[in-house]
N, C-alpha and C positions, 0 to 999 in steps of 0.2 A: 608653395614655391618660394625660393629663398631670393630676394632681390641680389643683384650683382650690381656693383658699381664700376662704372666705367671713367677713366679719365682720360682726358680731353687733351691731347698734346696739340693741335691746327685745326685753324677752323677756317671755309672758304667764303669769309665774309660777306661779297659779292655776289655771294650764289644767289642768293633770294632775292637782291636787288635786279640783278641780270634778267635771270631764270622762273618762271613757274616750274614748282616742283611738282613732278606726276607719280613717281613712285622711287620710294627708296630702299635700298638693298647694304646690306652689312656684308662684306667679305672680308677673307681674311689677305695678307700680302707678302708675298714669297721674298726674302731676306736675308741678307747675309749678318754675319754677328756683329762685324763692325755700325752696320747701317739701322739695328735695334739698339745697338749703345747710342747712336745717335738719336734716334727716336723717341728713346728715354730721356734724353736731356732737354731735349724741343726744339731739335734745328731742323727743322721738318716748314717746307713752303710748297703751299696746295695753290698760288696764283697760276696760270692756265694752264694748268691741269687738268688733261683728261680723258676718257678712256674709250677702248674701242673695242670691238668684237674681231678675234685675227683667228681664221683658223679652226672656229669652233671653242675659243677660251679667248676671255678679255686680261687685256693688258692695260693696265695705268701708264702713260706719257706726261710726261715735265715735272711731275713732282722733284721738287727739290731737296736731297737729303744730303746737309755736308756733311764731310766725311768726318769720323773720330780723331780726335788728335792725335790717341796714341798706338791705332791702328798698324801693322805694317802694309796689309795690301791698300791699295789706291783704288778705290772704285770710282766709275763716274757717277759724278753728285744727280743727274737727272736720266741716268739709265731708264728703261722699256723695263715694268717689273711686273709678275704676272699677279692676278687678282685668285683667289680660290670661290668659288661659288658652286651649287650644285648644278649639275645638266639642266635642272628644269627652268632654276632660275638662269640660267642662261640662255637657254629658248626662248624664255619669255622675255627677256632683256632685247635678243638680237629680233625679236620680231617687232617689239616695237619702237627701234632703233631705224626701222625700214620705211617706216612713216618719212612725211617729207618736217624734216624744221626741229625732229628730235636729236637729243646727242646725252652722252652719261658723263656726270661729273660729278667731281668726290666733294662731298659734303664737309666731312671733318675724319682725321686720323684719331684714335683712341685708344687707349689699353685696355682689355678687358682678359679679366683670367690669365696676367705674364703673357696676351697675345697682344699680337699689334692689329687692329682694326680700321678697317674706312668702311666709312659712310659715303654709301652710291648715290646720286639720283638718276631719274630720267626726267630730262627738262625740252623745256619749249623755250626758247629767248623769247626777250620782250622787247616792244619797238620799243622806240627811241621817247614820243608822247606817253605809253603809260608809266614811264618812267618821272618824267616830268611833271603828271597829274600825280603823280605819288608825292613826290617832291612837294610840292605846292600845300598837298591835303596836311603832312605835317607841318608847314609854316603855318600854313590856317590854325590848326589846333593848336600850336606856343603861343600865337598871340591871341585867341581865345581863352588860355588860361592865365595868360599877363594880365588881362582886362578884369578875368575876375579874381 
């Protein structure tokens, strides 16, 4: 099997800070041409972004993609944009979407094969303390390696 490389245009930094990640899903994202030129250049912001189950197909909300410079049409920069995924993996998405305390958000936008990709997860938030305790455990380890 021949590796493919992918490149990395957003990444949702926060996510793993925020979130436990429970499963993650690659789809592809419905696009106009202007907003792949954009994509390609990296004006692409994945901050609260996120996606939902409408209908029996998931859509991405707030993604932010400004528009091309040399575009004519005008689209809006955080339009409703659909996600592609198969039936099953969207069954499987919206059933455990129905849990209490779950919710889908994009990981990071990519290129892979002249396609435009996100990276899904399905996440749990984290209080406010294991966040904290996280914070802390790396101060602890800088200054355990200052000391030696």
């Amino acid at each position: 099997m021949e590796f493919i490389s992918k490149k990395v245009i957003a990444k949702n930094k926060k996510a793993k800070f925020d979130y436990h990640i429970l499963d993650t899903y690659e789809a592809g994202v419905v696009l106009k041409g202007s907003e792949v030129k954009s994509v390609r250049q990296g004006k692409v912001s994945l901050s609260d972004a996120f996606a939902a189950v409408v209908r029996g197909e998931i859509f991405l909300f707030n993604m932010h993609i400004s528009p091309y410079g040399k575009a004519q049409d005008s689209l809006d920069a955080k339009r409703d944009r659909k996600l592609l995924l198969n039936k099953n993996e969207i069954r499987k998405i919206e059933g455990k979407l129905k849990n209490k305390g779950l919710t889908l958000i994009p990981l990071e936008v990519y290129i892979r094969k002249n396609l435009v990709k996100i990276s899904l997860a399905v996440v749990k938030g984290k209080k406010k303390y294991e966040k904290r305790e996280k914070i802390i455990k790396k101060e602890q380890k800088r200054e355990i390696k200052r000391y030696l």
